[in-house]
Backbone as a chain_set.jsonl record, in Angstrom:
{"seq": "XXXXXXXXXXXXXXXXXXXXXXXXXXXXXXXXXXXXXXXXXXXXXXXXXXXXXXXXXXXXXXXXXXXXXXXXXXXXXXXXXXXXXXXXXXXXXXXXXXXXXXXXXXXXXXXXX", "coords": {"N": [[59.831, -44.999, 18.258], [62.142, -42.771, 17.364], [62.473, -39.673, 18.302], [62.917, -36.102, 16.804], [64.307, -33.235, 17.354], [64.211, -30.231, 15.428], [66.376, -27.947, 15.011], [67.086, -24.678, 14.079], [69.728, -24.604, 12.628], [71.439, -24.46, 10.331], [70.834, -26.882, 8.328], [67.946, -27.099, 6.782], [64.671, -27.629, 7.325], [63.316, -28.8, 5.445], [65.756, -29.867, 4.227], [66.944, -31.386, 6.094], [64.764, -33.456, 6.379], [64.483, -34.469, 3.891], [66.973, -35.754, 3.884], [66.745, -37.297, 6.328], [64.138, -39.07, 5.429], [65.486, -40.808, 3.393], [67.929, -41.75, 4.301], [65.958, -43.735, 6.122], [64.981, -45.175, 3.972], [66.832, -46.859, 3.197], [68.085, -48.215, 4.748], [68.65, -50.595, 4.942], [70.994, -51.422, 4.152], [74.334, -50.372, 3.263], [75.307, -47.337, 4.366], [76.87, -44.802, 3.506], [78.994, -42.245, 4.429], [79.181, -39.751, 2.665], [77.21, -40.339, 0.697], [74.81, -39.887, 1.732], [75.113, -37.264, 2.134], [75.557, -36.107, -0.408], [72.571, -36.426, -0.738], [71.726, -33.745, -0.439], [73.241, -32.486, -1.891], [76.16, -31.667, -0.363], [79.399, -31.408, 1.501], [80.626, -34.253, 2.802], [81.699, -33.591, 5.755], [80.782, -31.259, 5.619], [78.071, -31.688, 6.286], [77.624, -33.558, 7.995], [78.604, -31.812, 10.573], [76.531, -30.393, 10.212], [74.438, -31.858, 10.545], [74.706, -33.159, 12.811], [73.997, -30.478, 14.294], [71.863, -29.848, 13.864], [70.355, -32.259, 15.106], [71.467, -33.224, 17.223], [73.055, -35.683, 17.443], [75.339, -37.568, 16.125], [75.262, -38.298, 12.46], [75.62, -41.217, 11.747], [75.571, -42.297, 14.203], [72.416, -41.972, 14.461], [71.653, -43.524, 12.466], [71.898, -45.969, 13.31], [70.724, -45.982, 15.556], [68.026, -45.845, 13.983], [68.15, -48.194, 12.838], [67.722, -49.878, 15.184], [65.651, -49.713, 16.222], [63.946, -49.984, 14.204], [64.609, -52.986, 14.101], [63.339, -53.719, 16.305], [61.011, -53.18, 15.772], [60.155, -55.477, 13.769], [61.238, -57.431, 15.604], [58.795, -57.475, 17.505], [56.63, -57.747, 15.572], [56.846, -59.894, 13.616], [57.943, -63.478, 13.37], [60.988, -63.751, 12.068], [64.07, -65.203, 12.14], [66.685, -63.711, 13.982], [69.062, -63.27, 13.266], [68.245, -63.002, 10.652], [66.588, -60.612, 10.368], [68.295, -59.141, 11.721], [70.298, -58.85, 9.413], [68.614, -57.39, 7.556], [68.094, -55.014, 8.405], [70.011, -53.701, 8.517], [72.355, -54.533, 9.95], [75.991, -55.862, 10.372], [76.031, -58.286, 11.061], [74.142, -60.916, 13.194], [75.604, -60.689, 16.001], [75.87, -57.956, 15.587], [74.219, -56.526, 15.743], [72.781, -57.801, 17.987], [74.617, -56.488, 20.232], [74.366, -53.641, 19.537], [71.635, -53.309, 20.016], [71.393, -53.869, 22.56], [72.867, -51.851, 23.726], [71.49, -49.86, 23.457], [69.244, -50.077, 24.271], [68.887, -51.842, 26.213], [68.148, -54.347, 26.682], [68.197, -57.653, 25.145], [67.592, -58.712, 21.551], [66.762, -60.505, 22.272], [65.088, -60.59, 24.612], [63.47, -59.326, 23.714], [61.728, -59.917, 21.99]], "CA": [[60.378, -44.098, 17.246], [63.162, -41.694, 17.851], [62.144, -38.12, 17.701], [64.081, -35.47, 16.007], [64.254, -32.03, 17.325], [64.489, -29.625, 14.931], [66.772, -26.438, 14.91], [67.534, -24.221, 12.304], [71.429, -24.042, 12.331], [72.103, -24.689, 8.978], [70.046, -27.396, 6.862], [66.227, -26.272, 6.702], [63.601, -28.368, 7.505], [63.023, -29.972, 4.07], [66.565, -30.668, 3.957], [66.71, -32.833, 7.114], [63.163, -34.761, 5.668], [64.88, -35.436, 2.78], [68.074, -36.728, 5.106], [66.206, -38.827, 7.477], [63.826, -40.387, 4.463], [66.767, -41.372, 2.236], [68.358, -42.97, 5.022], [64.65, -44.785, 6.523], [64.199, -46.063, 2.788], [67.933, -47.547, 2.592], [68.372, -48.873, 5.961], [68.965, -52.248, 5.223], [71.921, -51.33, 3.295], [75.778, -50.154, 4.049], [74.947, -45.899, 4.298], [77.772, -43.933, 3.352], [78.626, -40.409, 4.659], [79.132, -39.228, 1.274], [76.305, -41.06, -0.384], [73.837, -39.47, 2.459], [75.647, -35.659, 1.743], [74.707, -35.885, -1.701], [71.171, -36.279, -1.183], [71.19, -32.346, -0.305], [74.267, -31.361, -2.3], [76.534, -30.782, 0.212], [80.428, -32.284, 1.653], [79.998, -34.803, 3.621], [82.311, -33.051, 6.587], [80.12, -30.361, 6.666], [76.809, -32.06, 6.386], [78.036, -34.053, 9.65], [78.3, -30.829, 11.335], [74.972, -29.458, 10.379], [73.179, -32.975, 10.892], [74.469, -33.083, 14.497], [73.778, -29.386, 14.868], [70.382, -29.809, 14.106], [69.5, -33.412, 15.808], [72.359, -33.741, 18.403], [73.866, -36.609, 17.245], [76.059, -37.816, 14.668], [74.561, -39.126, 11.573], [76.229, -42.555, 12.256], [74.607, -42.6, 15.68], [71.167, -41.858, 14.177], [72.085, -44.656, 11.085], [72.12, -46.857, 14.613], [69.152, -45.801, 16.345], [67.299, -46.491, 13.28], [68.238, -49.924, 12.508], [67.727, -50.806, 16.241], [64.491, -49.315, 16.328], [63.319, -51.274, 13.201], [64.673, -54.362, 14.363], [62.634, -53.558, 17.348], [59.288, -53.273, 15.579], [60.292, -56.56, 13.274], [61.374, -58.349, 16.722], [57.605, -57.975, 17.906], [55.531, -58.156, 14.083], [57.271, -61.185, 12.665], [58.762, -64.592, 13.328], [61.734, -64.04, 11.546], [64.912, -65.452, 12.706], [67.538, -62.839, 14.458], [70.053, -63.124, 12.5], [67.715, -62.429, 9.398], [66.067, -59.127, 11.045], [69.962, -58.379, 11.502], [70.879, -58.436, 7.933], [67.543, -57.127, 6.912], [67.618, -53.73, 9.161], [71.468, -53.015, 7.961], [73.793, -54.83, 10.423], [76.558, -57.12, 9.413], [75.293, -59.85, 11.407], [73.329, -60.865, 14.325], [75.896, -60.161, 17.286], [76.393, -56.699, 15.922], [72.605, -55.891, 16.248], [72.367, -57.76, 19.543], [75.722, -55.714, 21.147], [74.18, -52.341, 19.469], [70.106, -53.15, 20.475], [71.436, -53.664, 24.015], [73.574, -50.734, 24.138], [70.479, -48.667, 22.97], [67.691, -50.702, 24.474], [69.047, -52.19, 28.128], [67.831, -55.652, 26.645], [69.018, -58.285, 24.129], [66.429, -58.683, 20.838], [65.582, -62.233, 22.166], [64.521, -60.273, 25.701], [62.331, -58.365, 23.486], [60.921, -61.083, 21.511]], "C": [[61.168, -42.993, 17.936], [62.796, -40.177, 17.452], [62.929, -37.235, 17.522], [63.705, -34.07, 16.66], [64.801, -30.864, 16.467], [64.809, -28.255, 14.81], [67.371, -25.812, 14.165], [68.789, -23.86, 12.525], [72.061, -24.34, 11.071], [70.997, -25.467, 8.025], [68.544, -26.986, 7.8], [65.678, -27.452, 6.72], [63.294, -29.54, 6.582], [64.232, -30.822, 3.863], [66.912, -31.741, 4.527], [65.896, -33.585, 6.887], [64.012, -35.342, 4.97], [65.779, -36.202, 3.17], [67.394, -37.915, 5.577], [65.116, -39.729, 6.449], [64.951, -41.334, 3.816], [67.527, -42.241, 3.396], [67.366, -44.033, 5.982], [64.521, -45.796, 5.503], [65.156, -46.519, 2.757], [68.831, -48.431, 3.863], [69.428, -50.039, 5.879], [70.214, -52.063, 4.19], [73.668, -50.717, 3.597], [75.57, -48.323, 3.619], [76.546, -45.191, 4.314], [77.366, -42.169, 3.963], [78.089, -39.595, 3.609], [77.952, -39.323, 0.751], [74.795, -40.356, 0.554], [73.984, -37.448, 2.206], [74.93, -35.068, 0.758], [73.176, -35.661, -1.651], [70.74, -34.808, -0.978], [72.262, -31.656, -0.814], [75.303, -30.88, -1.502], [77.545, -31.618, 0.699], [79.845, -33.085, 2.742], [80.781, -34.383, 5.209], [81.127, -31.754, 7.097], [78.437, -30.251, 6.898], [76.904, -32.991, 7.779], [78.067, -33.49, 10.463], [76.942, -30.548, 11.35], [73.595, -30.85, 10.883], [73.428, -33.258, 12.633], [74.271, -32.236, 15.07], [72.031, -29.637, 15.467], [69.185, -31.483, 15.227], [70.28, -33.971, 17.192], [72.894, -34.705, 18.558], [74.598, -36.475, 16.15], [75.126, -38.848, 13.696], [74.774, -40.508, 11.68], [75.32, -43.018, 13.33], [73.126, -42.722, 15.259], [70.95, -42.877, 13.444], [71.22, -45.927, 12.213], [70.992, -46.944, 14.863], [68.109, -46.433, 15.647], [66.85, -47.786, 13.149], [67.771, -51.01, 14.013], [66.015, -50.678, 15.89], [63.282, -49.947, 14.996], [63.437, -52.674, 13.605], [63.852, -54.716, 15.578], [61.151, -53.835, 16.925], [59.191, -54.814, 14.682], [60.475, -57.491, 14.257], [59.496, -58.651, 16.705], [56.28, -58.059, 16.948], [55.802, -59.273, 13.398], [57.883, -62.521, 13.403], [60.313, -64.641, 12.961], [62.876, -64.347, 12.023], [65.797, -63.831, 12.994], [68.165, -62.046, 13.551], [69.825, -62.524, 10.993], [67.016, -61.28, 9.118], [67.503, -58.312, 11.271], [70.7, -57.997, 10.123], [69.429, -57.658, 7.276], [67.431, -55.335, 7.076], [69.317, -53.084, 8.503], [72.91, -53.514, 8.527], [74.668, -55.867, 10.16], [76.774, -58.519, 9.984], [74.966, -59.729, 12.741], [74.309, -60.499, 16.016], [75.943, -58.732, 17.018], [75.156, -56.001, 15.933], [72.687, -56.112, 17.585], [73.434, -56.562, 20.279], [75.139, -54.104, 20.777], [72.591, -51.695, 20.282], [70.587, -53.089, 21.835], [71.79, -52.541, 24.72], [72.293, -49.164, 24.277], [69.563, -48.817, 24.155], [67.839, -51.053, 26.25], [68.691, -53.473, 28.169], [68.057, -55.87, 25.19], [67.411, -58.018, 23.124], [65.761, -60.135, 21.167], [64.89, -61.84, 23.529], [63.073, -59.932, 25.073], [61.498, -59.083, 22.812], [60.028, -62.26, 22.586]], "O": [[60.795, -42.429, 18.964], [62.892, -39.711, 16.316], [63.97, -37.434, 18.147], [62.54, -33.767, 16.403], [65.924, -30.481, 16.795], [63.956, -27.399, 14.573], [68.268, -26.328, 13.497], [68.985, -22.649, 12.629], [73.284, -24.429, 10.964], [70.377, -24.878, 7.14], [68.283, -26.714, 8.972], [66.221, -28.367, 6.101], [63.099, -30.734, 6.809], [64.188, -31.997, 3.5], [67.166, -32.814, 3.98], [66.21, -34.731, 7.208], [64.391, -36.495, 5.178], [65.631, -37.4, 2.928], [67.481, -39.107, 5.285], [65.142, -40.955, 6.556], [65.015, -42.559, 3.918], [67.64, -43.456, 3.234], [67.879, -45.013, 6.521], [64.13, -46.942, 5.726], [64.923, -47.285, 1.821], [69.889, -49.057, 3.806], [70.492, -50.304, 6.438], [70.174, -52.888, 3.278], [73.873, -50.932, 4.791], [75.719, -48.081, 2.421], [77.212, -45.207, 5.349], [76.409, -41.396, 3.993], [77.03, -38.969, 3.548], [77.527, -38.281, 0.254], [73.729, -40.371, -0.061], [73.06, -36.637, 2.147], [74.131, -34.132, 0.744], [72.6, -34.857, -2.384], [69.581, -34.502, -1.257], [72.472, -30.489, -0.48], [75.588, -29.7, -1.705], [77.189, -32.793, 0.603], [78.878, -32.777, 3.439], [80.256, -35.099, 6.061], [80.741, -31.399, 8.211], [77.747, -29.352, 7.381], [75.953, -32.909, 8.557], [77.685, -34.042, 11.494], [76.269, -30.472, 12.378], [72.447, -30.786, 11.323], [72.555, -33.494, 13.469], [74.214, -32.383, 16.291], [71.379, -29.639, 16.512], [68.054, -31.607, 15.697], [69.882, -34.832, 17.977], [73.35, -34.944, 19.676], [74.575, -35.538, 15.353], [74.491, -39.843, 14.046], [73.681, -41.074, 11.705], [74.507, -43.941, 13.283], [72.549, -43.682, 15.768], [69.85, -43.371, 13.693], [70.21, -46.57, 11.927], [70.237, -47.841, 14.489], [67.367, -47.278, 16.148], [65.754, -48.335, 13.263], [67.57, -52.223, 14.061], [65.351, -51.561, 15.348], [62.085, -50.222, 15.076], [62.504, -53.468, 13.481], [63.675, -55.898, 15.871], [60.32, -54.508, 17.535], [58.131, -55.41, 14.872], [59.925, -58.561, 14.001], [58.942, -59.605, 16.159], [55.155, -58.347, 17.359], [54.992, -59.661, 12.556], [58.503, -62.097, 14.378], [60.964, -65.531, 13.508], [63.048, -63.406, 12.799], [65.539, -62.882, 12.254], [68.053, -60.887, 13.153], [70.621, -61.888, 10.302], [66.79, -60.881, 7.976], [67.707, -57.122, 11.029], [71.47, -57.064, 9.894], [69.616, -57.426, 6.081], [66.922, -54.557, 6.27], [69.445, -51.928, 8.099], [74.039, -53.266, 8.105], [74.157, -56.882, 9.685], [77.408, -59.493, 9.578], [75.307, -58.778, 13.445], [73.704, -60.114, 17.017], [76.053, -58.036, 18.027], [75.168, -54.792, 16.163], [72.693, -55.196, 18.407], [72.845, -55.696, 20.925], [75.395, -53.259, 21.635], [72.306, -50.611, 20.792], [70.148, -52.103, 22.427], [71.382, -52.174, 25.822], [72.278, -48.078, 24.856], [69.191, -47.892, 24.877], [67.15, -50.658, 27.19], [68.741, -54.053, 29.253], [68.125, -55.037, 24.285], [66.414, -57.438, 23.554], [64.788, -60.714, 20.683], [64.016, -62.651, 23.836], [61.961, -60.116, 25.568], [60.316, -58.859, 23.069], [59.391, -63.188, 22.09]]}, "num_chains": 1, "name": "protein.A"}
């Protein structure tokens, strides 16, 4: 699990929860800037600022981390084919998990399996 350091430069504590749930519970899905903004009211230009103020990445990057990091715990709890842990976690198919898990990870998802 990726840990979040939290500093108060703009969104407050609750507002980042509510951030990082809303995009945990929708993972497996195509995450808009916009559509992630909204969940605290706010543009999505300058909720991109305040979400990399406070976690040091870009929301995009974190979107990433996530999906690897699920496909990571589904690699070693399930059977399920690759390619179906790839569409399942959010990516739009199995090389663009493997090329992102490696980039993250230092090994493919069939190393880790």
């Amino acid at each position: 699990m990726i840990t979040i350091e939290f500093k108060n430069r703009g969104l407050t504590r609750t507002q980042l929860q509510q951030v990082l749930d809303y995009i945990n519970t929708h993972l497996d899905r195509d995450l808009l800037l916009a559509e992630i903004a909204e969940v605290i009211n706010i543009s999505p230009t300058y909720f991109a600022s305040l979400f990399k103020q406070a976690t040091k990445i870009p929301p995009h990057q974190y979107v990433i981390q996530q999906r690897v990091e699920r496909a990571k715990l589904m690699l070693s709890k399930t059977d399920l084919a690759i390619a179906d842990i790839a569409l399942q976690v959010g990516f739009s198919s199995q090389s663009h998990l493997t090329w992102q898990f490696k980039r993250l990870t230092g090994m493919t998802p069939k190393q880790v399996r």
